[in-house]
Backbone as CSV, one residue per row, in Angstrom:
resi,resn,N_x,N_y,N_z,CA_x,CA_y,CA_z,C_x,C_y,C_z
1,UNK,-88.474,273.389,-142.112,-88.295,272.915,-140.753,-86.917,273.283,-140.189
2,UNK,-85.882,273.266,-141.012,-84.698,273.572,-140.877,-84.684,275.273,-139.963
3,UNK,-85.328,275.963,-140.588,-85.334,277.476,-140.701,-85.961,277.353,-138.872
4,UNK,-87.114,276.822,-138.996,-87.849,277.399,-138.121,-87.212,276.574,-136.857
5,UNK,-86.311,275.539,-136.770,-85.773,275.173,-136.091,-84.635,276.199,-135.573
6,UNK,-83.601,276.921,-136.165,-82.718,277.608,-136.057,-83.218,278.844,-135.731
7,UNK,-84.440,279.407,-136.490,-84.934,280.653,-135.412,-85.951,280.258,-133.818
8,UNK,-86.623,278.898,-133.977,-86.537,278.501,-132.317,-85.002,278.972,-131.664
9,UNK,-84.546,278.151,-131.796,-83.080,278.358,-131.104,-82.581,279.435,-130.699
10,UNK,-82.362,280.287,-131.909,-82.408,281.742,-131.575,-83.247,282.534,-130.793
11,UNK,-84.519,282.256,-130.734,-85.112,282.752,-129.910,-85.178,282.424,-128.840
12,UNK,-85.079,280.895,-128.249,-84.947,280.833,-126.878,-83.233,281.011,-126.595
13,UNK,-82.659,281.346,-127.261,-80.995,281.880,-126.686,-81.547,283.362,-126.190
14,UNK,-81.954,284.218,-126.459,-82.378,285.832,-126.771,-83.194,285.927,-125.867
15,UNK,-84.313,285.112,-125.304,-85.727,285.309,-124.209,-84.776,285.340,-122.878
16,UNK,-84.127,284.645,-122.782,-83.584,284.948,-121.236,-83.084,286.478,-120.947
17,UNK,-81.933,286.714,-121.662,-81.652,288.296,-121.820,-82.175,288.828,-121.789
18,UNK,-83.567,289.112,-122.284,-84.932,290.376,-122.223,-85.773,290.130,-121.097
19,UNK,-85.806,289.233,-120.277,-86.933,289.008,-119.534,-86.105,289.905,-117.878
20,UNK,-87.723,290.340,-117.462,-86.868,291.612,-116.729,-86.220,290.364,-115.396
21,UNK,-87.000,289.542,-115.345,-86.604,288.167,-114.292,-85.528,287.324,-114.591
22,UNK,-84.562,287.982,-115.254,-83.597,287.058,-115.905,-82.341,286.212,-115.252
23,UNK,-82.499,286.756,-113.477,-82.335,286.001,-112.462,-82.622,285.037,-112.337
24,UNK,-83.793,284.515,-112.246,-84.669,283.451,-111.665,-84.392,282.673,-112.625
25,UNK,-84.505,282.906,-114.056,-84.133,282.146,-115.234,-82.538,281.140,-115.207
26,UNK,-81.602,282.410,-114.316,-80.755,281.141,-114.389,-80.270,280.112,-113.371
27,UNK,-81.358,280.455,-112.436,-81.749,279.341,-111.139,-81.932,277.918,-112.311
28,UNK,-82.555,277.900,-113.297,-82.799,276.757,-113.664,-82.172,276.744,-115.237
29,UNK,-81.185,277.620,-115.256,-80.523,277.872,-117.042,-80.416,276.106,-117.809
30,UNK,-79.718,275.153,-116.978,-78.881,274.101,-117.491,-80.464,273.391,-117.789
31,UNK,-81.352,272.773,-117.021,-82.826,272.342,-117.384,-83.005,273.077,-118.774
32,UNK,-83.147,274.049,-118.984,-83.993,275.388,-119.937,-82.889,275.205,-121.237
33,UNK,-81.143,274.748,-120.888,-80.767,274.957,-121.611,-81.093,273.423,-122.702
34,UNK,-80.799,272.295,-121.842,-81.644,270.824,-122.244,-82.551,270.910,-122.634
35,UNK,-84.007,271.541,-122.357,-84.686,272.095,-122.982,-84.682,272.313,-124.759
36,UNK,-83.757,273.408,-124.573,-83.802,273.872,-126.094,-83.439,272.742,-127.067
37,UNK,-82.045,271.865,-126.515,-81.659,270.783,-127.105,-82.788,269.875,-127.454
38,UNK,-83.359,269.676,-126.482,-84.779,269.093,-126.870,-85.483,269.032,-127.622
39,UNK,-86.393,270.467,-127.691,-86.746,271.082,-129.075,-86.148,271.373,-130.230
40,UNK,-84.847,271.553,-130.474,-83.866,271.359,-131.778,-83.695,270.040,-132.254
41,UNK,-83.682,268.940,-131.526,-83.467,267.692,-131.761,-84.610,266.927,-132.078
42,UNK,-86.165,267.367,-131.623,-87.476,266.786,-132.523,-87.548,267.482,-133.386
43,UNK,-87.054,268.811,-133.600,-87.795,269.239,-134.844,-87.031,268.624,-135.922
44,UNK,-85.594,268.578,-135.637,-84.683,268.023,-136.649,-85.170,266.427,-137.224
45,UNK,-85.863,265.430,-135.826,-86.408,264.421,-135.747,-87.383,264.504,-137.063
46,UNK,-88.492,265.231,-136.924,-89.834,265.184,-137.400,-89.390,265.602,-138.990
47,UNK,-87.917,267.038,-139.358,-87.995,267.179,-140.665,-87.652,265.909,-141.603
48,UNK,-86.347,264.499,-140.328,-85.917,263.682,-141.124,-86.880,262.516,-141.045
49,UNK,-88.179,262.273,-140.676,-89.391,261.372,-140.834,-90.019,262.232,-141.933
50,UNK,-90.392,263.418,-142.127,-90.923,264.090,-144.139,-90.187,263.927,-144.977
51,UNK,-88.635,263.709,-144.478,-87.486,263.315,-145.637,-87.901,262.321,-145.983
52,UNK,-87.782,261.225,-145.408,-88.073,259.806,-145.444,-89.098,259.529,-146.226
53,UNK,-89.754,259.799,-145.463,-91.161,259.653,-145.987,-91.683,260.252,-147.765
54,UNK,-90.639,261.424,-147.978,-91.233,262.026,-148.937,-90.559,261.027,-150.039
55,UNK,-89.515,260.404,-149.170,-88.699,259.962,-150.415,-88.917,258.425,-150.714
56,UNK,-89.922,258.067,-150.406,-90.736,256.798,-150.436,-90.995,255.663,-149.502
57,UNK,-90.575,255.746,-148.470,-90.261,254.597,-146.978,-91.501,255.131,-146.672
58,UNK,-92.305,253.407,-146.536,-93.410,253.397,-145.872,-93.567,253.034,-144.543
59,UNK,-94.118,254.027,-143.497,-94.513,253.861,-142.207,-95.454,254.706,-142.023
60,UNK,-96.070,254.811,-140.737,-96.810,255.416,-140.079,-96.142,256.025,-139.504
61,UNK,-95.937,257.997,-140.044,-95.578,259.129,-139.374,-96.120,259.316,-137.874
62,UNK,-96.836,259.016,-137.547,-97.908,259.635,-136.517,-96.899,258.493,-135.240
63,UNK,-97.509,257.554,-135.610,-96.649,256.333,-134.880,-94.996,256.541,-134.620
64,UNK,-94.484,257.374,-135.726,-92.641,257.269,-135.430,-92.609,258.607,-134.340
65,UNK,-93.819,259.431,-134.626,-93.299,261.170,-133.792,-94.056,260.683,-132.396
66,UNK,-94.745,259.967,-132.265,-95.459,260.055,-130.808,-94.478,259.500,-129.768
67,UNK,-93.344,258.532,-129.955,-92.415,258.220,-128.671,-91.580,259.704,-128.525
68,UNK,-90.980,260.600,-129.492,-90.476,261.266,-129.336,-91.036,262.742,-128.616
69,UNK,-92.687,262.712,-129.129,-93.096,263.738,-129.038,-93.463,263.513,-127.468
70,UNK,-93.866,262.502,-126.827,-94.002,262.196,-125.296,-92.814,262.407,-124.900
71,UNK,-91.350,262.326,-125.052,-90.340,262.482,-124.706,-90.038,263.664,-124.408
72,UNK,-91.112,264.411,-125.205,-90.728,266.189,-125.535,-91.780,266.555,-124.219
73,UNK,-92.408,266.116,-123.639,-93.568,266.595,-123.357,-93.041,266.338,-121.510
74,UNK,-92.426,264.995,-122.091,-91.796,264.239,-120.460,-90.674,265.591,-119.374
75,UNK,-89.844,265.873,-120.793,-88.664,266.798,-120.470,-89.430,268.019,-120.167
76,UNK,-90.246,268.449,-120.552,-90.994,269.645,-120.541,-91.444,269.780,-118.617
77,UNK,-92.429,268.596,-118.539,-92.621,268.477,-116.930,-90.793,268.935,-116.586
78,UNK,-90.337,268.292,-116.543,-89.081,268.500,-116.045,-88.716,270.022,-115.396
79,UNK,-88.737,270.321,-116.753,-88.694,272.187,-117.308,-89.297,272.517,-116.078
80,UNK,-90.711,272.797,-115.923,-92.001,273.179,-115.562,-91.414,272.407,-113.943
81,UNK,-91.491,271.768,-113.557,-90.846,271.637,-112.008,-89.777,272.366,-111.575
82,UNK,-89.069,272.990,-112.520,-87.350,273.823,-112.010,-87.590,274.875,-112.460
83,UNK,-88.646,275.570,-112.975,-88.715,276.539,-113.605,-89.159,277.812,-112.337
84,UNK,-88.311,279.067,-112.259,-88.804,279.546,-111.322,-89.580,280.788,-112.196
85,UNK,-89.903,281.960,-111.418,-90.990,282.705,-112.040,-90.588,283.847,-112.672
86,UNK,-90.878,283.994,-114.194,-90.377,284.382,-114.657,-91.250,285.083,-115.873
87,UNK,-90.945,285.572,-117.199,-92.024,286.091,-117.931,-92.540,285.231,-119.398
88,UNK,-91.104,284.014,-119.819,-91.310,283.352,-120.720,-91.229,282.011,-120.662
89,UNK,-90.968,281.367,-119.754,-90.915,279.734,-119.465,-91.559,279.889,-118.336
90,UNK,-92.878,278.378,-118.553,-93.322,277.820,-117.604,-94.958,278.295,-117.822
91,UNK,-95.743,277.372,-116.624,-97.037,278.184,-116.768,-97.398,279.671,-116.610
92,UNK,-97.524,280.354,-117.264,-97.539,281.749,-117.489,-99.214,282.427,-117.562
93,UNK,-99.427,282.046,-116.524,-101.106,283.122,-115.818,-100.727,283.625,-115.416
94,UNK,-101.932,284.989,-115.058,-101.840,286.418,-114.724,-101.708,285.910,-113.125
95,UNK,-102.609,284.827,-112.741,-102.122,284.256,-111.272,-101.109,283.942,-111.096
96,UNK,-100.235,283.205,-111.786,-98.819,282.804,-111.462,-97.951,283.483,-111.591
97,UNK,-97.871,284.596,-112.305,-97.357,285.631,-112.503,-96.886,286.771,-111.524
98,UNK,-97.965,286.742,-110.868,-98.043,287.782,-109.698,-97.763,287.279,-108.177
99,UNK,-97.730,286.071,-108.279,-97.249,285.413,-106.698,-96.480,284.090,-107.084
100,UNK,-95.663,284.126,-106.462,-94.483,283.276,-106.134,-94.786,281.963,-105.503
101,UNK,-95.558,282.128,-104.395,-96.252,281.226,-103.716,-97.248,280.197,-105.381
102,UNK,-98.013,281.158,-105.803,-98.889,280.397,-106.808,-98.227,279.692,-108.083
103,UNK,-97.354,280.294,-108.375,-96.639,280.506,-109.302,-95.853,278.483,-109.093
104,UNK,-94.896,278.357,-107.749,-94.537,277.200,-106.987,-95.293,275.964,-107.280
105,UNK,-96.546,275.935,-106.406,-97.482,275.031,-106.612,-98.091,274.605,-107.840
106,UNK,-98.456,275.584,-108.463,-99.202,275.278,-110.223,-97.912,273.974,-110.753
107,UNK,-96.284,275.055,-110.631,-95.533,274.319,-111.452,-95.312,273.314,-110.859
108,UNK,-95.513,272.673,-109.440,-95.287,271.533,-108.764,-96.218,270.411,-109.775
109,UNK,-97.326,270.794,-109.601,-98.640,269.776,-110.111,-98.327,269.878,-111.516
110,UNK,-97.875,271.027,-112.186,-98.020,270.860,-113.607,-96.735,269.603,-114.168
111,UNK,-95.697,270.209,-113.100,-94.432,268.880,-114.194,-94.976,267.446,-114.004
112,UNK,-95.902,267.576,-112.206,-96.271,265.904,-112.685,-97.685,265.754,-113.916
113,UNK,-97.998,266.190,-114.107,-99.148,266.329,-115.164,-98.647,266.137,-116.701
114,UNK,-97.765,267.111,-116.990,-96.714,267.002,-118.058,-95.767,265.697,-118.049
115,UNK,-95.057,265.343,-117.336,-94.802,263.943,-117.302,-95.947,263.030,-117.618
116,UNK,-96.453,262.807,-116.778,-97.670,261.826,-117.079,-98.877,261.904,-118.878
117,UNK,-98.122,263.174,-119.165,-99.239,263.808,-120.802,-97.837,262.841,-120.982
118,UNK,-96.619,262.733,-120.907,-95.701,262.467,-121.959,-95.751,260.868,-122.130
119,UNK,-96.208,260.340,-120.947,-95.866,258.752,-120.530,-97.383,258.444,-121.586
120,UNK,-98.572,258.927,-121.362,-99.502,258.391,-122.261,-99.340,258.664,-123.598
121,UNK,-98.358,259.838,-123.871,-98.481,259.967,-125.532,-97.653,258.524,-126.224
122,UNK,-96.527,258.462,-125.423,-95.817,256.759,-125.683,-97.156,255.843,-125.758
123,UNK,-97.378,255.884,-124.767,-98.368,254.683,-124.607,-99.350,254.614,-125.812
124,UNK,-99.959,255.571,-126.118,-100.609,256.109,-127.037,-100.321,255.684,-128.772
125,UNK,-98.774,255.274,-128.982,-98.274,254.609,-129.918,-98.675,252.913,-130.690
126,UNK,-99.272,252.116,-128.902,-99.692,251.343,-128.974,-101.228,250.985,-129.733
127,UNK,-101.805,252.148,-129.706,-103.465,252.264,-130.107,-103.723,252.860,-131.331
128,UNK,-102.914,252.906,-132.140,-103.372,252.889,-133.903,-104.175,254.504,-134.419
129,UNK,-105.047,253.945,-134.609,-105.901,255.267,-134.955,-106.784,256.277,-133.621
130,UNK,-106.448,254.880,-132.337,-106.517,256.354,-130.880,-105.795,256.851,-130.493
131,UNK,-104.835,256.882,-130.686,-103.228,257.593,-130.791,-103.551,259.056,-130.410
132,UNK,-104.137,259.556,-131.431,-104.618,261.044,-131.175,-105.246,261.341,-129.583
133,UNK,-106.085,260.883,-129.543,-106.897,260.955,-128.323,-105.812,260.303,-126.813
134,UNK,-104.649,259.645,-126.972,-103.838,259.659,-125.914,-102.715,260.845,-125.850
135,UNK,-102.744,262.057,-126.759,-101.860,263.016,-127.077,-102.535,263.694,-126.177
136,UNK,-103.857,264.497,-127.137,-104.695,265.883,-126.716,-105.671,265.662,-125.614
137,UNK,-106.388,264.416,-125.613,-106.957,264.912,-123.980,-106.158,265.119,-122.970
138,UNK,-104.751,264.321,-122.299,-104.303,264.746,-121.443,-103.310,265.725,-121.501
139,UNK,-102.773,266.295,-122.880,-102.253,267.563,-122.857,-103.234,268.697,-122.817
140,UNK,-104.559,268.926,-123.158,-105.229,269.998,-123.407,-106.046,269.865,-121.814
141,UNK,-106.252,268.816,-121.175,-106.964,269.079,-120.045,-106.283,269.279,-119.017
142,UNK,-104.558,268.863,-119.368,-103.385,269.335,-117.880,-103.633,271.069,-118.255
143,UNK,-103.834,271.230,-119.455,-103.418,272.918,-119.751,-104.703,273.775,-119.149
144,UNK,-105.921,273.055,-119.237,-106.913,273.797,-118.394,-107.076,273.766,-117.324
145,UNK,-107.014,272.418,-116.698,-106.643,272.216,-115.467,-105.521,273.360,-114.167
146,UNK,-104.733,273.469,-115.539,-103.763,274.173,-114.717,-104.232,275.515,-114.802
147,UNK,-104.563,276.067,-115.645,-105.142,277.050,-115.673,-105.651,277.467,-114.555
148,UNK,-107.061,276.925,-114.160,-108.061,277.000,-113.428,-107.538,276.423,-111.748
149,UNK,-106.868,276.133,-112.166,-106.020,275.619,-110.527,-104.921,276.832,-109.998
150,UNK,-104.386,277.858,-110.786,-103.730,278.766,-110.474,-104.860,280.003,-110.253
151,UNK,-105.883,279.984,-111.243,-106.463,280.772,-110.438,-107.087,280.772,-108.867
152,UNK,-107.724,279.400,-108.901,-108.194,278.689,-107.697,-107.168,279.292,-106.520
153,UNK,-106.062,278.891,-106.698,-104.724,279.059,-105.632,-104.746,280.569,-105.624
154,UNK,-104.409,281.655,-106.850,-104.657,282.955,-106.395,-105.429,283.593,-105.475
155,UNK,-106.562,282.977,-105.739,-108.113,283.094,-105.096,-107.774,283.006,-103.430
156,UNK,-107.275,281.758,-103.584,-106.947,281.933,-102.128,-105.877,282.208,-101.502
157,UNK,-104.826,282.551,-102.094,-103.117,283.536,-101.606,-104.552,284.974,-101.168
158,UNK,-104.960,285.669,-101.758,-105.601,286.758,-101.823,-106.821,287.041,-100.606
159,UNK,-107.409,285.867,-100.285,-108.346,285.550,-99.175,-107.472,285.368,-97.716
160,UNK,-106.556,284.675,-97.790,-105.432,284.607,-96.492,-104.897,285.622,-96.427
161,UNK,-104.992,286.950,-97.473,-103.798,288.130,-96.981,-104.886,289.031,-96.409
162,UNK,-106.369,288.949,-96.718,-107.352,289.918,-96.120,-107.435,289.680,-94.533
């Protein structure tokens, strides 16, 4: 966890530099850079709950990572609202990709979506063995959702320019 924490890091230090949009990236650098802190600081979280854990302290893993992991998910909306358009952060469709306009809106709806995945994964702490099911339905259905809503919006950037 250690490892793969430190080559995260490395790699999101390195993605800004290569991305040919590396402008737009630092419209929102200080977010993106919190961000990374973010993700360095659960993973570090989650290796010292297998420490723990391996080393005999009894709890419920699932229960200690879900406030943090909604936390991760909360900051993420964050991300995803300041994020302008770019080739490696943010919702990344071939629709959002290609218009600015689409690109705007998706990430408008998505940070509140992502916030709200993060507020139920907390909540989600409260419900034992449904825990799971307050994580992945509303993270996996904001992710299709959004999906299908950027195309939707392409669909029609493309109908208003005819």
């Amino acid at each position: 966890m250690p490892i793969m924490a430190a080559a995260l890091f490395l790699l999101f230090l390195v993605l800004p530099q290569i991305d040919p949009l590396k402008e737009n990236i630092a419209a929102f650098r200080d977010t993106f850079n919190m961000f990374i802190v973010f993700l360095v600081a659960f993973l570090v979280y989650l290796y010292f709950l297998t420490l723990a854990y391996n080393l005999g302290y009894t709890f419920n893993i699932s229960t200690a990572m879900l406030p943090a992991l909604g936390a991760f998910f909360f900051y993420a909306g964050v991300l995803i609202g300041r994020a302008k358009r770019n080739w490696f952060i943010g919702i990344r469709t071939p629709w959002t990709l290609s218009n600015d306009k689409v690109w705007d809106e998706t990430h408008r709806l998505g940070a509140k979506l992502f916030k709200l995945s993060g507020l139920l994964t907390v909540i989600g702490t409260f419900f034992g063995n449904y825990s799971f099911w307050f994580v992945m339905i509303p993270l996996l259905g904001s992710t299709l959702f959004l999906t299908v809503y950027s195309y939707l919006l392409f669909r029609r950037e493309v109908q208003r320019a005819q």
